[in-house]
C-alpha positions as CSV (number, residue, x, y, z in Angstrom):
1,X,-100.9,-21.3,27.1
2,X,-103.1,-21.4,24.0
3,X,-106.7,-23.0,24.4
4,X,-108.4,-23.5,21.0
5,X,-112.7,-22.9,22.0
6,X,-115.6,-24.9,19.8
7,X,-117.5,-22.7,18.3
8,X,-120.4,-23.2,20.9
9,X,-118.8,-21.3,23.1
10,X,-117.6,-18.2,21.1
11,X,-120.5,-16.6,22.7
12,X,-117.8,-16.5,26.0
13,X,-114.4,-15.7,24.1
14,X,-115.5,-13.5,21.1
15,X,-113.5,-16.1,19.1
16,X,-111.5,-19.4,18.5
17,X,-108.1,-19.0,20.8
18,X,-107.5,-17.6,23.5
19,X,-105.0,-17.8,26.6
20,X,-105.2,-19.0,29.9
21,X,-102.9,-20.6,33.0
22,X,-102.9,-23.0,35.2
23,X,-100.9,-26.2,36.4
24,X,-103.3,-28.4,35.8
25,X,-106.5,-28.6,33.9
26,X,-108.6,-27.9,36.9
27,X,-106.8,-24.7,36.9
28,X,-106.5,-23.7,33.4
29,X,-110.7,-23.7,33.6
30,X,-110.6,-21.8,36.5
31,X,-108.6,-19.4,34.9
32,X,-110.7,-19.3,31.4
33,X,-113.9,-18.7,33.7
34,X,-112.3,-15.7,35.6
35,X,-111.9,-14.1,32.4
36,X,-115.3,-15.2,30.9
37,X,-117.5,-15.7,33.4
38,X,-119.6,-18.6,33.2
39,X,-117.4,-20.7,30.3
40,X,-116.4,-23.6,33.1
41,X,-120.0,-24.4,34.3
42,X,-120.4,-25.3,30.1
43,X,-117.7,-27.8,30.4
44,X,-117.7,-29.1,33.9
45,X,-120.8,-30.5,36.0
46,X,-121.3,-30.0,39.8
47,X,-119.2,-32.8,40.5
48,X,-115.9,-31.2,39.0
49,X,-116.3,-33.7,36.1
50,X,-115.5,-32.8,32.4
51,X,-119.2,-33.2,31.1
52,X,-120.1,-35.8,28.3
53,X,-120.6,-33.7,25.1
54,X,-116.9,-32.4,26.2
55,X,-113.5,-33.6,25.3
56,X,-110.4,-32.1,26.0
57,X,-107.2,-32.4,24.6
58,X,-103.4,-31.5,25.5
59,X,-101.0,-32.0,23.2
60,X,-103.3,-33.9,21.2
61,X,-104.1,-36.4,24.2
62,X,-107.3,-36.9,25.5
63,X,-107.8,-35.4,28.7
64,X,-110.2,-37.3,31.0
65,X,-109.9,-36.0,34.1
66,X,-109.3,-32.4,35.6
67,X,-105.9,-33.4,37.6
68,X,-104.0,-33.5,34.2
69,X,-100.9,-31.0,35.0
70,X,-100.0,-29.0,32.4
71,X,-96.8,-27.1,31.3
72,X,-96.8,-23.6,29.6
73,X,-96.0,-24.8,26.0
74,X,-99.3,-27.3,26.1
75,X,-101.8,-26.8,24.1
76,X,-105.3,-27.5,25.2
77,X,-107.7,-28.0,22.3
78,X,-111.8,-28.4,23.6
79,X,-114.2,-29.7,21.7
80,X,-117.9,-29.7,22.2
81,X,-120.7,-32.5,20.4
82,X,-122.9,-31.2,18.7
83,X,-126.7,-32.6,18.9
84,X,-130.1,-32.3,17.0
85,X,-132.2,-32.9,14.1
């Protein structure tokens, strides 16, 4: 399914979009961080919780935990705060 990246994290995906799988969110991250290593840790804190500066969206929704199940036509859009002076 298509996952739409913040630009913080174009460092990981050379770019906006890219695809990924999984039945549920907790998946779909696990997938994005087998093909860039080290993307999930960005999003998700040690207790498998979507960190606070994140929000995830499928199908427009806000997703606020990592159980959401997912179906191959979703599209999962992240989007990371941005902080400073």
């Amino acid at each position: 399914m298509k996952v739409s990246i913040p630009s913080p994290l174009h460092s990981y995906t050379q770019g906006g979009d890219v695809c990924a799988a999984g039945a549920t969110l907790a998946e779909l991250l696990l997938d994005l961080d087998r093909q860039f290593p080290g993307i999930r840790f960005r999003m998700v804190d040690e207790q498998d919780r979507i960190r606070p500066h994140i929000r995830i969206f499928v199908n427009r929704e806000r997703a606020t935990a990592l159980a959401v199940t997912l179906a191959v036509t979703d599209e999962v859009q992240i989007l990371q705060a941005l902080s400073g002076g």
